[in-house]
C-alpha positions in Angstrom: 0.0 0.0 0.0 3.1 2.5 0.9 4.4 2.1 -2.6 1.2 2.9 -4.6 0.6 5.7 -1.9 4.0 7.3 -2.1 3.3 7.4 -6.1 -0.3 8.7 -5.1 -1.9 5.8 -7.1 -4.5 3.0 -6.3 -3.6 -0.3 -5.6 -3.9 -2.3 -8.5 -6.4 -4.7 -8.6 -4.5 -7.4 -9.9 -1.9 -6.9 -7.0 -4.7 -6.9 -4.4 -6.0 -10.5 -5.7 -2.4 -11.8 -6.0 -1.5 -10.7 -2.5 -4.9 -9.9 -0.8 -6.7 -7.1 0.9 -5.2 -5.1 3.7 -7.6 -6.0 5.7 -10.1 -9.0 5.7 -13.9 -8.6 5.8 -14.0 -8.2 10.5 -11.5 -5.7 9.8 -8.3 -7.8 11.0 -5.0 -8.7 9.0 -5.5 -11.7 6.6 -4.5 -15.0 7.7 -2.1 -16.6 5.1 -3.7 -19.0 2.8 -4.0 -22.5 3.5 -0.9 -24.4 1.4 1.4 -21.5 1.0 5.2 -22.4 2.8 7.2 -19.9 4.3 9.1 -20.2 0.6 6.3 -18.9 -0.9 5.7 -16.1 1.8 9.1 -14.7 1.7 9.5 -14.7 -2.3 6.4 -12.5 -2.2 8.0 -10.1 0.7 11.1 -9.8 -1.4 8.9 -9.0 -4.2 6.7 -6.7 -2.7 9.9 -5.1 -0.8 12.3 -4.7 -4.0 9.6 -2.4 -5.8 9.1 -0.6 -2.7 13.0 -0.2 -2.4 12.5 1.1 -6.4 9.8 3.5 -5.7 12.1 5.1 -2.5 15.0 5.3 -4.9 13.4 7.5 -7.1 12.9 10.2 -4.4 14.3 13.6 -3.8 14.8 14.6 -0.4 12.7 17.5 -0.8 10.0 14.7 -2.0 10.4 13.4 1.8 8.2 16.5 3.2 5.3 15.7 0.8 1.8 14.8 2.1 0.0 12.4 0.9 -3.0 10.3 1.9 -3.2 7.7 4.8 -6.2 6.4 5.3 -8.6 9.1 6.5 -5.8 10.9 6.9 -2.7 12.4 6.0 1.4 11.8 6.1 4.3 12.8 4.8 6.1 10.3 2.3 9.2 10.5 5.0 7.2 9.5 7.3 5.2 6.5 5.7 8.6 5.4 5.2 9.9 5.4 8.5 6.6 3.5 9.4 7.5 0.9 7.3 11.1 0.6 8.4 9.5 0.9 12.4 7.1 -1.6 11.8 9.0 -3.8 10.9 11.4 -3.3 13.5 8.7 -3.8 15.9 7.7 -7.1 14.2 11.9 -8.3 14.5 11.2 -7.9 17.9 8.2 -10.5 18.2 10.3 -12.9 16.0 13.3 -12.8 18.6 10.7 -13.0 21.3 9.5 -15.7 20.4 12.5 -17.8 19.4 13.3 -17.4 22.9 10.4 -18.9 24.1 10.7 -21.9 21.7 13.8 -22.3 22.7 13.1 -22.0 26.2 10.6 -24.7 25.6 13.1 -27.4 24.3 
């Protein structure tokens, strides 16, 4: 959603079916499909990422103080970026979290 926001156009439909709607019908993230392997979720993450990583490269700085539309509200492209790049840090931090609670398991 951040890259077709940054380039202040829609989500492509065709992307949407491919890699599903931000958020399902009760208003909650989408579970992964049945049959997909953690292969097949990470090729589509790199994917997803590398055109995002395409989109950012194309920016000025001066392109970084630019609002745009988030939801029913408003952001600058600098900051939907550092979002992203928090977000994800924040979701590192589950995944370490939780190997150390498998691991304290074994």
């Amino acid at each position: 959603m951040w890259n077709y926001r940054i380039k202040e156009e829609p989500l492509p439909v065709e992307l949407e079916k491919e890699y599903g709607p931000e958020l399902d019908a009760t208003g909650k993230l989408p579970a992964v499909e049945s049959g997909s392997t953690i292969v097949d979720v990470l090729d589509a993450y790199d994917v997803v990422f590398q055109s995002f990583k395409e989109t950012c490269q194309t920016l000025k700085d001066e392109e970084l103080d630019k609002i745009i539309p988030y939801n029913d509200h408003t952001a600058t492209i600098g900051w939907g970026i550092w979002h992203m790049a928090d977000h994800s840090r924040y979701h590192q931090a589950h995944v370490v979290l939780m190997r150390k609670w498998f691991r304290q398991r074994q």
